[in-house]
C-alpha positions as CSV (number, residue, x, y, z in Angstrom):
1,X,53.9,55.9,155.8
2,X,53.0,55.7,152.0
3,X,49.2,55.9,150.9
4,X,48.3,52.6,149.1
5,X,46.0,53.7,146.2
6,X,43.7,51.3,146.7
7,X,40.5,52.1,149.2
8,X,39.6,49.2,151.4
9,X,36.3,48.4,149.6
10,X,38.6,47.8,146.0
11,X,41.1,45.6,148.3
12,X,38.1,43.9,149.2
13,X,36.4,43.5,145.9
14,X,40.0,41.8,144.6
15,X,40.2,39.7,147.3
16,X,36.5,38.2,146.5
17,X,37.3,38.3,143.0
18,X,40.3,35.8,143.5
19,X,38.3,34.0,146.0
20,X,35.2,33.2,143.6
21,X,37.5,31.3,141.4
22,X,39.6,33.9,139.3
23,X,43.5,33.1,139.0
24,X,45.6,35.2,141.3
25,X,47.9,36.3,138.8
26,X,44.9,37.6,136.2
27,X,43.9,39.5,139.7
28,X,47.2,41.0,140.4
29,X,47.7,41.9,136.4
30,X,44.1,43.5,136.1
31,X,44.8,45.6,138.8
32,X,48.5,46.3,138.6
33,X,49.6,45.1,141.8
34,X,52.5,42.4,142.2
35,X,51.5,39.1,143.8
36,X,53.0,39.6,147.1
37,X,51.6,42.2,147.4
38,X,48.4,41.2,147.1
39,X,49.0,38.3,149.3
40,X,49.9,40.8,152.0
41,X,46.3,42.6,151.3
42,X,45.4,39.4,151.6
43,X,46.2,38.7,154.8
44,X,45.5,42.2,156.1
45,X,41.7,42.1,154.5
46,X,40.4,38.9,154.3
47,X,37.4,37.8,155.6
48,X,36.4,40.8,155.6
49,X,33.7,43.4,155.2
50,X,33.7,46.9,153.6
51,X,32.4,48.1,157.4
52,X,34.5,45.6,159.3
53,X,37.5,47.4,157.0
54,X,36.6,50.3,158.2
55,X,36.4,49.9,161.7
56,X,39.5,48.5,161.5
57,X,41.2,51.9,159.4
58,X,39.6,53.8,162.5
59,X,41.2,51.8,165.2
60,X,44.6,52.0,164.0
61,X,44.1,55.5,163.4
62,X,43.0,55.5,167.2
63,X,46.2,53.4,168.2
64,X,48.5,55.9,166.6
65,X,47.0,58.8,168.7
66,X,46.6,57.2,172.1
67,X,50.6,55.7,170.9
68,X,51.5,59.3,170.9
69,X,50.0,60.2,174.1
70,X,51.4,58.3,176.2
71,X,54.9,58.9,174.2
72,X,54.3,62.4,175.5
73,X,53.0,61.7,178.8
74,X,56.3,59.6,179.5
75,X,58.5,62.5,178.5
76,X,57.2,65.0,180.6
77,X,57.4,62.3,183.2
78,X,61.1,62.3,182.8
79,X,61.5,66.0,182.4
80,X,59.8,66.4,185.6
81,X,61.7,63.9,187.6
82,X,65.2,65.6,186.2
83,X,64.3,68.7,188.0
C-alpha cells in the first residue's frame, strides 16, 4: 500500500483549516492534493485529534497483524487435516 506523504497531524491541520472557513479548493491547491482526495482524508480524519489519529494508525497496524495470524493459523489447520 502506497505511503501518503502527508503525517496525520498535517491531514488534520488541512481539514481545520477548511473547516474554519477557508475554501476547499485554496486548501487542496495550497497543499497540492486534488479535491477528492481530500474529501477522502476528509472522511477518514475528521473529527478528529492528532492523538485520536494516532490511535487509530496503531489499531489498523494491529488489525493487519492479528489479520495475518489467523490467515496462518487457518493454513496450518488445513495442512494438518490433509494428512
Amino acid at each position: 500500500m502506497r505511503k501518503s506523504r502527508f503525517t496525520e497531524a498535517q491531514i488534520i491541520g488541512m481539514i481545520k483549516e477548511q473547516e474554519a472557513g477557508m475554501p476547499t479548493a485554496e486548501v487542496c491547491r495550497r497543499h497540492g492534493l486534488s479535491p477528492a482526495t481530500f474529501y477522502k482524508l476528509k472522511s477518514k480524519y475528521g473529527g478528529m485529534t492528532v492523538s485520536e489519529a494516532a490511535r487509530l494508525k496503531a489499531l489498523e497496524d494491529e488489525n493487519v497483524k492479528l489479520k495475518r495470524l489467523l490467515a496462518d493459523a487457518m493454513l496450518d489447520n488445513v495442512v494438518l487435516k490433509d494428512l
